[in-house]
C-alpha positions as CSV (number, residue, x, y, z in Angstrom):
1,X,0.4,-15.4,-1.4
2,X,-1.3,-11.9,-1.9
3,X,-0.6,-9.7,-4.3
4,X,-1.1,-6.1,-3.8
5,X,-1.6,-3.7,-6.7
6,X,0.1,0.1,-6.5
7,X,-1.8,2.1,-8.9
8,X,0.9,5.3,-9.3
9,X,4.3,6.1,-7.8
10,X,4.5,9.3,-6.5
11,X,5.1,10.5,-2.9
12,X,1.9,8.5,-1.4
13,X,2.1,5.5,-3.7
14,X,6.2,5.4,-3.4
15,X,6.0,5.2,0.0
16,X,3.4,2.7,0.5
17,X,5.6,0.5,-1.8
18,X,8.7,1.0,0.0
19,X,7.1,0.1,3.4
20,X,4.6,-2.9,2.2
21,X,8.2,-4.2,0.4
22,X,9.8,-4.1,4.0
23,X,6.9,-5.3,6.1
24,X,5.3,-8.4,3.7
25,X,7.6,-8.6,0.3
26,X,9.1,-12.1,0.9
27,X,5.5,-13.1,1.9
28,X,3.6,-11.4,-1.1
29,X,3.5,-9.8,-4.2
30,X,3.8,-6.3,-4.9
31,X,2.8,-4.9,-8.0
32,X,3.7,-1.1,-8.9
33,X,2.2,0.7,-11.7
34,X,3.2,4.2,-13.2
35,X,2.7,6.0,-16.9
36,X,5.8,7.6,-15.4
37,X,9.9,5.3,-15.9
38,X,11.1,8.1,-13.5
39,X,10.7,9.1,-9.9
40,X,10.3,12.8,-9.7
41,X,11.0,14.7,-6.3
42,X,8.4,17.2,-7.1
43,X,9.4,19.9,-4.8
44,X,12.5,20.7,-6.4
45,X,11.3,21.5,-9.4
46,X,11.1,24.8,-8.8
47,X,15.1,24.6,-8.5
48,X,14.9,23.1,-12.2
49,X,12.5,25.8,-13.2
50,X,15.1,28.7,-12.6
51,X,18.1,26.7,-13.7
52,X,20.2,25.9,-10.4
53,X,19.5,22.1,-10.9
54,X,19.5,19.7,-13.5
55,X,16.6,17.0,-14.2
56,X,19.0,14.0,-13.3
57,X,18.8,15.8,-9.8
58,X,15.2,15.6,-8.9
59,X,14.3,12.4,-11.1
60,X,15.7,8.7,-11.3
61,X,14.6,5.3,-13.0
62,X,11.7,3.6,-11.0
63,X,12.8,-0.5,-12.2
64,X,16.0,-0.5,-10.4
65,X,14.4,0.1,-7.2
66,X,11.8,-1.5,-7.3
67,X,13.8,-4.7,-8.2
68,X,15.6,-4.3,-5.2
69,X,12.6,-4.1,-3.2
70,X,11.3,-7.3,-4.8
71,X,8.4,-5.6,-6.4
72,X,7.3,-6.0,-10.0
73,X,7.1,-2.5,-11.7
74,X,4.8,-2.0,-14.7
75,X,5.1,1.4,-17.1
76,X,1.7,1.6,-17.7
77,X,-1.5,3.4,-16.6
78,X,-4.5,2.0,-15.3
79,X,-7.8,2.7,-17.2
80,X,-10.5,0.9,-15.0
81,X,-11.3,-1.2,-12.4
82,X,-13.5,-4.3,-11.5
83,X,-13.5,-4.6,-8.1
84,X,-15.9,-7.2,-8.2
85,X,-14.5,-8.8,-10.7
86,X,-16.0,-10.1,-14.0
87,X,-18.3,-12.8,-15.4
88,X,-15.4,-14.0,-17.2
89,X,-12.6,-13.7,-13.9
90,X,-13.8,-14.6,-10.2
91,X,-10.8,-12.0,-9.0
92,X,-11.1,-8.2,-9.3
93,X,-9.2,-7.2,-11.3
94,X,-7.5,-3.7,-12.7
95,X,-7.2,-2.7,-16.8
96,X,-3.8,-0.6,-17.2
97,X,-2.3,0.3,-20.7
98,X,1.6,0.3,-21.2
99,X,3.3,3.5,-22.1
100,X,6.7,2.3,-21.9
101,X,8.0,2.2,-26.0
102,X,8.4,-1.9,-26.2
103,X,4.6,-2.2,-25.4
104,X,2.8,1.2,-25.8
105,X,-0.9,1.3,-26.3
106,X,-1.1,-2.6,-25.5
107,X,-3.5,-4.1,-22.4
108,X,-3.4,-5.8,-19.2
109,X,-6.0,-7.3,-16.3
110,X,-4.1,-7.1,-13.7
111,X,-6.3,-9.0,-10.7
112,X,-5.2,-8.4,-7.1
113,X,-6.1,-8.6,-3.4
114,X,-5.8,-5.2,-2.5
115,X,-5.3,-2.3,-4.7
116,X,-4.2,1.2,-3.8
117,X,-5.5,4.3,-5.6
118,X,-2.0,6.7,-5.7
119,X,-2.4,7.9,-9.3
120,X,-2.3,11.6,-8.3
121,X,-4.0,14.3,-10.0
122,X,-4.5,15.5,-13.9
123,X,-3.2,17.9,-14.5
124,X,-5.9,19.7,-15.8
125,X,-4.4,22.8,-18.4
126,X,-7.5,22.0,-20.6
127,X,-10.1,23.8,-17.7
128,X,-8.7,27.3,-18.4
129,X,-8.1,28.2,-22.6
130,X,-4.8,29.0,-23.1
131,X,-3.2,27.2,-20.0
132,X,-0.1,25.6,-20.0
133,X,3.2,24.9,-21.6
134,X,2.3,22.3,-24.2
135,X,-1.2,23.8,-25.7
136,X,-1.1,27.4,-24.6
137,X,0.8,30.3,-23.4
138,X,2.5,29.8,-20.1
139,X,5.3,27.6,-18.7
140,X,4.7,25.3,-15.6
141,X,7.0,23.7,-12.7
142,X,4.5,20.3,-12.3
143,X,7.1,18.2,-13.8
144,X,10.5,18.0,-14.6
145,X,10.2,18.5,-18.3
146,X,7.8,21.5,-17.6
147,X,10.6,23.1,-15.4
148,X,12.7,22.8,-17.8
149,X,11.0,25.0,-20.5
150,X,9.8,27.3,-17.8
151,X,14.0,28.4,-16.8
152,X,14.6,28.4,-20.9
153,X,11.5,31.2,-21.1
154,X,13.1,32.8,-18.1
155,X,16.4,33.0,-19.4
156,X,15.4,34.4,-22.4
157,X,13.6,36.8,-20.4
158,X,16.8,37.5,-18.4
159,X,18.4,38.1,-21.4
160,X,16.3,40.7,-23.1
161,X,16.2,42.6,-19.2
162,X,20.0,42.9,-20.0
163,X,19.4,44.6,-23.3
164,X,17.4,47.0,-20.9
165,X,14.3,45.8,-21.9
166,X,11.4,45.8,-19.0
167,X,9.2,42.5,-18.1
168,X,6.0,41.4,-16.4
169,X,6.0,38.1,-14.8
170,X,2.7,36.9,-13.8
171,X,3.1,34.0,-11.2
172,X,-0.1,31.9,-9.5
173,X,-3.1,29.9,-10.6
174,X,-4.8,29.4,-13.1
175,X,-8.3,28.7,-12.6
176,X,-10.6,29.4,-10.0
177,X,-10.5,26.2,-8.5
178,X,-6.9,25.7,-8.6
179,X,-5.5,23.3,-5.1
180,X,-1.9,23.7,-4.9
181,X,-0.4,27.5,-4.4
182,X,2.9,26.0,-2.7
183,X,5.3,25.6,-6.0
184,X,3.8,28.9,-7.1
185,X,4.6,30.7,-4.1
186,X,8.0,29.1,-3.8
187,X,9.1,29.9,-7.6
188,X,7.5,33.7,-7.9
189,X,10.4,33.9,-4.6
190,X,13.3,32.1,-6.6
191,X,12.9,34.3,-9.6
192,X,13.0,37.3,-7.5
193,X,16.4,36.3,-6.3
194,X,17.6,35.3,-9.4
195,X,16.5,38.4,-11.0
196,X,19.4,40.6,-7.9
197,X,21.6,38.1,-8.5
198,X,21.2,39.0,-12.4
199,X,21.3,42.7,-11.4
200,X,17.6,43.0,-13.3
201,X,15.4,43.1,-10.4
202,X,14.8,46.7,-11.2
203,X,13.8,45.4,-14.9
204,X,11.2,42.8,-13.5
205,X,7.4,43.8,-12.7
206,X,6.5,40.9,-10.7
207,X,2.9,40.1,-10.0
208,X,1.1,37.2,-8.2
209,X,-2.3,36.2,-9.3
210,X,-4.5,33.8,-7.1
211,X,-7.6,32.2,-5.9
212,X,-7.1,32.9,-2.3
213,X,-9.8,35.5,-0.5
214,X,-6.5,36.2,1.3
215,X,-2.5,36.1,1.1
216,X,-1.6,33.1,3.0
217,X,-4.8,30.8,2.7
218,X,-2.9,28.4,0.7
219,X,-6.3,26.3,0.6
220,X,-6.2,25.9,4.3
221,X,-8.9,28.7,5.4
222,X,-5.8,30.8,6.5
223,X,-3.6,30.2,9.5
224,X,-2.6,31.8,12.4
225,X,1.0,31.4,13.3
226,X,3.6,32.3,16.2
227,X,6.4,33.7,15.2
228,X,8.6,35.5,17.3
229,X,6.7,34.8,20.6
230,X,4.0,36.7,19.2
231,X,0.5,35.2,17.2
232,X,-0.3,36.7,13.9
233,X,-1.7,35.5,10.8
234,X,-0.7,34.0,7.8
235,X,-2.2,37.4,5.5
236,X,-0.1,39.5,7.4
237,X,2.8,36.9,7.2
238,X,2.6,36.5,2.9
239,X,1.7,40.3,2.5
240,X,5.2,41.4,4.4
241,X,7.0,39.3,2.1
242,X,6.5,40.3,-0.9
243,X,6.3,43.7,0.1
244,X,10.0,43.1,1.2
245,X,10.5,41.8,-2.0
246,X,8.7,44.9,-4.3
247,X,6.1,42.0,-5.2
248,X,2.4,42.9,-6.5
249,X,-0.6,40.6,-6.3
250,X,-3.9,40.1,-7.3
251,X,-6.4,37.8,-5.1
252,X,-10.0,36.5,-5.2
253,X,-9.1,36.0,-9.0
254,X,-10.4,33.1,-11.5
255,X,-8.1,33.3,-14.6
256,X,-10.7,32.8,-17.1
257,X,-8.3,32.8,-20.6
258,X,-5.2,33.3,-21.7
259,X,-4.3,35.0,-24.8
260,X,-0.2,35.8,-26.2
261,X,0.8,37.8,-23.8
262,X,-2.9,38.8,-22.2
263,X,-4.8,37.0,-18.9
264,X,-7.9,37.5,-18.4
265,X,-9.1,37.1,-15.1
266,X,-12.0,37.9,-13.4
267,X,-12.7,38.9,-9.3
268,X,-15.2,37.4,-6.9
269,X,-16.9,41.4,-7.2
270,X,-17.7,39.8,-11.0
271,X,-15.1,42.8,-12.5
272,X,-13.3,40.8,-15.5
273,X,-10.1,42.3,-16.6
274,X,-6.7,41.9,-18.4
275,X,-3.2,41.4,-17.1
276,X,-0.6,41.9,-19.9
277,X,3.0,39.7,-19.1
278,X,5.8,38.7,-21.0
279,X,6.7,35.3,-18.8
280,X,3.5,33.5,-16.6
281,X,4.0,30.2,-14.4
282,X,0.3,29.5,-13.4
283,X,-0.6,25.9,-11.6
284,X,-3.6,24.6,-13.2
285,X,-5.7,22.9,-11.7
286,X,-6.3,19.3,-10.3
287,X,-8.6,16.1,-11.5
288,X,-8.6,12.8,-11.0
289,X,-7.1,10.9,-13.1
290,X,-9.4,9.4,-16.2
291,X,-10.5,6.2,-14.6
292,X,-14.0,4.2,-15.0
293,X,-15.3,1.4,-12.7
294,X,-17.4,-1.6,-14.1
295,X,-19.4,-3.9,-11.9
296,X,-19.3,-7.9,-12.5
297,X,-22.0,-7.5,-14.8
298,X,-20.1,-4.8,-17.0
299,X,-22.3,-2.0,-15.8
300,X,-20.6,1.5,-15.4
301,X,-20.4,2.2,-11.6
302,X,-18.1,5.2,-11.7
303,X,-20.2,8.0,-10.3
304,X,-20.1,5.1,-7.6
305,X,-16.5,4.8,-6.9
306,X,-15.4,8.4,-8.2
307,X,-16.4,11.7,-7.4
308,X,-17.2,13.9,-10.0
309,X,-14.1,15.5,-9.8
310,X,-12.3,12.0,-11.0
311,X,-11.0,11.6,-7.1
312,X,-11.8,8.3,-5.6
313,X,-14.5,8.1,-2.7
314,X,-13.4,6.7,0.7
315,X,-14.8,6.8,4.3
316,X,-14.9,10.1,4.5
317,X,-18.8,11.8,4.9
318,X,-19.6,13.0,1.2
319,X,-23.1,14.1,1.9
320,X,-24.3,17.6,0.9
321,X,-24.3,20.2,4.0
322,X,-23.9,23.7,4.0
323,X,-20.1,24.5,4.5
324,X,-20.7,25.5,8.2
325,X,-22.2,21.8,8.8
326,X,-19.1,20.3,8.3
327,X,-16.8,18.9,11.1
328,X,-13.2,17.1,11.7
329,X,-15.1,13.9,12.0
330,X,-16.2,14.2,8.4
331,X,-12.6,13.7,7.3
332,X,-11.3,10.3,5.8
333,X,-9.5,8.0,8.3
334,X,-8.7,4.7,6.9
335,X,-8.6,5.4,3.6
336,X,-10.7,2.5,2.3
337,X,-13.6,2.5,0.1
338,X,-16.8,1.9,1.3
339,X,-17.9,-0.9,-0.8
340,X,-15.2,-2.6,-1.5
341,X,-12.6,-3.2,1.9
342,X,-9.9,-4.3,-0.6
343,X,-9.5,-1.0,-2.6
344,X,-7.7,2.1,-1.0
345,X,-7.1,5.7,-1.8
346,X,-4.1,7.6,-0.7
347,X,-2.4,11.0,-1.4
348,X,-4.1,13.1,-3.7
349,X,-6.4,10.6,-5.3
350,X,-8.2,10.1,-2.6
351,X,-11.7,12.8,-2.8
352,X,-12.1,15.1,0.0
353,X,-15.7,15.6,1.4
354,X,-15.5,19.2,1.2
355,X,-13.6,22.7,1.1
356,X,-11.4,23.7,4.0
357,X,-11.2,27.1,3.1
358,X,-15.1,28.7,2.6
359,X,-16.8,28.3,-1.1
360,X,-16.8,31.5,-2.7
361,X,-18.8,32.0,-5.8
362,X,-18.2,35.6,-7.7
363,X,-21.4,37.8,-8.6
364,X,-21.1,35.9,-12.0
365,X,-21.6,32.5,-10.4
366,X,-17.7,31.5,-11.0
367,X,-16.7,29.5,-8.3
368,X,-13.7,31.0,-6.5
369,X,-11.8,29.4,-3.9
370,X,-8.8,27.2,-3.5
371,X,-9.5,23.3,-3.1
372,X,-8.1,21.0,-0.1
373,X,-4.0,20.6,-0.6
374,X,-3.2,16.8,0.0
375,X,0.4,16.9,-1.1
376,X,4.2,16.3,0.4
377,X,3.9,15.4,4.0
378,X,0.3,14.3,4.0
379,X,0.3,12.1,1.1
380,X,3.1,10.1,2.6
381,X,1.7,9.9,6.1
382,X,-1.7,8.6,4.2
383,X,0.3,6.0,2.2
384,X,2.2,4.3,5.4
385,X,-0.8,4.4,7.8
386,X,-2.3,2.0,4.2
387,X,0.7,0.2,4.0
388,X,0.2,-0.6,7.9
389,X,-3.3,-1.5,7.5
390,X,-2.7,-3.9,4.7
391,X,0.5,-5.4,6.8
392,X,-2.0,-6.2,9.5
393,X,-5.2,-7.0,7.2
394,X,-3.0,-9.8,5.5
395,X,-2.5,-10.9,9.2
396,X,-5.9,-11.4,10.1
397,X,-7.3,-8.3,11.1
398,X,-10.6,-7.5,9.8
399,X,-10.3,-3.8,9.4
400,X,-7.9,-1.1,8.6
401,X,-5.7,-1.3,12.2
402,X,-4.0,2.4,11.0
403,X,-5.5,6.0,10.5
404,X,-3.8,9.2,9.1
405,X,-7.4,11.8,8.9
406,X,-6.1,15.2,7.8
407,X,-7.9,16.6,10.9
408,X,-5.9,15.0,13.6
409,X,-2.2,15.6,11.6
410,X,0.2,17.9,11.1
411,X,2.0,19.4,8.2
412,X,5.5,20.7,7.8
413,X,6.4,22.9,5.0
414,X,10.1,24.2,4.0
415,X,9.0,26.9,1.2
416,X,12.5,28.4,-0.7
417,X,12.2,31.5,-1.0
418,X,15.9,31.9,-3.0
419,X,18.5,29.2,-3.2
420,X,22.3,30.3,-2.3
421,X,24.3,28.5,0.0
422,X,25.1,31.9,1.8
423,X,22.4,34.4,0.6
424,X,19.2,32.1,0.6
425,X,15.8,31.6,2.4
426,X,12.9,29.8,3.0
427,X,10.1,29.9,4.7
428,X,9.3,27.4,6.8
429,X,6.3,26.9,8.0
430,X,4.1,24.2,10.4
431,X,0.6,23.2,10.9
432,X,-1.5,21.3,13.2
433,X,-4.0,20.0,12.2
434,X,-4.4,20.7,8.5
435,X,-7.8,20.9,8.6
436,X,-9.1,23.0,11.6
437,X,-10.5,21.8,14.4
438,X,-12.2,24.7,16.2
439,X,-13.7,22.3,18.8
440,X,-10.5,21.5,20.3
441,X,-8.7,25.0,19.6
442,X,-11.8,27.3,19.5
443,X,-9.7,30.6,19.2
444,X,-7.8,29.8,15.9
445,X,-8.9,26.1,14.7
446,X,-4.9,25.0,15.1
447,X,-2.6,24.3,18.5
448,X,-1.1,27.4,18.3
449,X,2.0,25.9,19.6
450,X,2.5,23.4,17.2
451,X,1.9,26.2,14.2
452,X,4.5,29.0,13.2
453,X,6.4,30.1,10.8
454,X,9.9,31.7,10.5
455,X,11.8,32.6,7.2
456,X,15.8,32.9,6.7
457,X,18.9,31.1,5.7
458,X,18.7,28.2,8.0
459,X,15.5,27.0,6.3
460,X,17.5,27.1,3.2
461,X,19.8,24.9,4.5
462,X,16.8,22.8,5.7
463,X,15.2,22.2,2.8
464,X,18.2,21.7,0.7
465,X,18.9,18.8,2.9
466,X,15.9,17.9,2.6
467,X,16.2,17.5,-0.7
468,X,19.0,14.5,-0.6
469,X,17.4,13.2,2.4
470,X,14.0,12.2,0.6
471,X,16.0,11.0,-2.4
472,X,18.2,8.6,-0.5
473,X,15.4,7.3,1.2
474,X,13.1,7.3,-1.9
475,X,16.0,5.2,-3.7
476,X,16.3,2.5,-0.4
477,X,19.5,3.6,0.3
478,X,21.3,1.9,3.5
479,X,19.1,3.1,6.8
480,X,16.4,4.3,4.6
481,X,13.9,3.0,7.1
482,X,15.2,4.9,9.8
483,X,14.5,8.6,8.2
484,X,11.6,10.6,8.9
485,X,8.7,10.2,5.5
């Protein structure tokens, strides 16, 4: 018997779990590990962030399910890994440290056969002074908890618009490197709304801050999308929208600080400047999570296994080139690492070899420009093509059987733009491939036929759906198999 060692349980790890418990869990061991008791269905925390739905929606207990899958669940994050094991154990083996309250702070080797990388990203507040909701000056929507101090700020907010009192809200990144505009753009959108349905829009200054060299890059390089039987591109697609909606924004920005009630900021011209608000939601930005790697002998061999960045190297091609040298076959396939063909990376822990959209750097030096999204639909095609390679690995095969590279997938995307069963929107948008290929579609890097975007109140509906559809399936409900991941 093999035992298999999930290192996080989020979208990528989650469903590698569910489908390594359906293919090989009366046959082997499955072992899941998460800092986290809870499952969170991330993209409806916007929903919690402006109060139309209540943590117990978006979240439920992890050790429940997973003792229905027949998989051991440990609340506990992992610290290091040997993966050649140690002079005192022949196995590799993985160091985690319980969080959960009966056993916090205590230790574990865990050894294993294969292991899987999902742990996800820091969330890294600490880059930018003055980020975030816990040590700073502005509210977030990354988890559930953080969503719900963002709607209590908003209400208050709400509140004081009723007395007649006018507000700035400031909604976007918060660093110059920031990856993952998507909850921003969906919850600058679901405030708007809320605001008309309050009868304060005309109270609300709303203002989007970001990274992007343009509207719409969302870390993609941009994207060109039909809509309407005619092609146009994602700028022109994000600028009508909020010009609909009375929305400012600011782009090519790198918030440098945050101050009560002040942002500084500075533009890839190298002009710094200051953005007064009384309510900002900015995304910080992404690192891997803190993690060390120690050969058999004890030596540190992290700069081996990790990027700097704390992301886990795999068989993608990490070696320096100008951003114009790099190609679609430079993009990680399998998934594996390259020393060690028992240790995987999926979702967002996984270290891409470069920026899809192009590096910008301001007259100052500050780097500006949004990093590589790998979240929602990508992670958890990356965990099952794993799960499948592991399946047929633990057969006999000798190499990963199953490939999910970012450059030969698509991406869906159902972005609210207001939730009401009768009066909302989203935008919903998709992509193929993520990253570009220009050598196969020279004119726009994408098959233009597989890529559009609409917006209106059937992708509301959509992605409410949506919504109950991942969480029955994420919970193993009856005919969870049979549902799209």
């Amino acid at each position: 018997m093999a035992r298999i060692v999930i290192l996080g349980a989020g979208i990528s790890g989650h469903t590698a779990a569910r489908w390594l418990g359906k293919w090989i869990g009366k046959q082997h061991e499955i072992v899941v590990v998460s800092p986290n008791a809870k499952w969170n269905w991330i993209p409806s925390n916007i929903w919690v962030g402006v109060g139309e739905m209540k943590e117990e929606q978006v979240t439920f207990e992890l050790a429940p399910v997973y003792k229905k899958l027949g998989a051991t669940f440990k609340q506990a994050k992992a610290v290091s890994i040997n993966p050649e094991g140690s002079e005192a154990s022949e196995r590799p083996f993985v160091t985690i440290e319980y969080t959960d309250a009966a056993k916090s702070g205590q230790t574990e080797d865990v050894d294993y056969d294969y292991l899987i990388n999902a742990t996800g990203p820091k969330l890294n507040f600490g880059a930018t002074p003055g980020l975030g909701p816990d040590e700073g000056y502005t509210t977030s929507v990354c988890t559930p908890g953080h969503a719900l101090h963002a709607n209590e700020q908003l209400q208050s907010n709400i509140a004081a618009m009723k007395r007649g009192e006018k507000r700035t809200f400031v909604i976007g990144t918060g660093h110059g490197m920031c990856t993952c505009q998507g909850a921003a753009f969906e919850y600058i959108y679901n405030i708007e709304h809320l605001f008309r349905d309050e009868g304060v829009r005309d109270k609300a200054r709303l203002v989007w801050i970001s990274n992007e060299y343009e509207l719409g890059d969302f870390g993609m390089g941009g994207v060109h999308i039909k809509r309407g039987g005619y092609i146009t591109n994602g700028k022109v697609f994000a600028e009508s929208l909020m010009v609909e909606r009375g929305m400012e924004w600011i782009v090519r920005a790198a918030v440098k600080q945050i101050e009560p009630g002040k942002i500084h900021y500075e533009l890839l011209d190298g002009s710094e400047h200051v953005l007064e608000f009384d309510f900002a939601m900015l995304i910080p930005p992404f690192a891997g999570q803190p993690m060390k790697a120690y050969a058999k002998d004890g030596s540190d061999i992290t700069s081996d296994v990790f990027a700097p960045n704390g992301f886990m190297k795999v068989d993608g091609d990490y070696t320096p080139k100008p951003y114009e040298d790099w190609g679609k076959e430079d993009w990680p396939k399998t998934y594996q690492t390259p020393a060690y063909k028992n240790v995987f990376a999926i979702g967002i822990a996984f270290a891409p070899p470069h920026l899809i959209s192009k590096p910008m750097k301001s007259a100052n030096g500050t780097p500006i420009n949004p990093t590589p999204p790998r979240t929602g639909m990508p992670s958890a095609t990356i965990g099952k093509a794993v799960a499948e390679s592991i399946r047929d690995m633990l057969s006999g095969s000798e190499e990963p059987t199953h490939t999910a590279s970012m450059a030969e997938m698509g991406a869906a995307c159902v972005a609210s733009t207001g939730m009401d069963l009768f009066k909302g929107s989203a935008a919903t948008m998709t992509v193929f491939p993520v990253v570009p290929d220009y050598e196969t579609y020279p004119d726009y890097g994408r098959d233009i036929d597989l890529t559009f975007g609409e917006i209106g109140l059937a992708g509301h509906w959509m992605k409410y759906i949506l919504h109950h559809v991942f969480i029955y399936q994420a919970k193993l409900k009856p005919g969870w198999s049979l549902l799209p991941d």
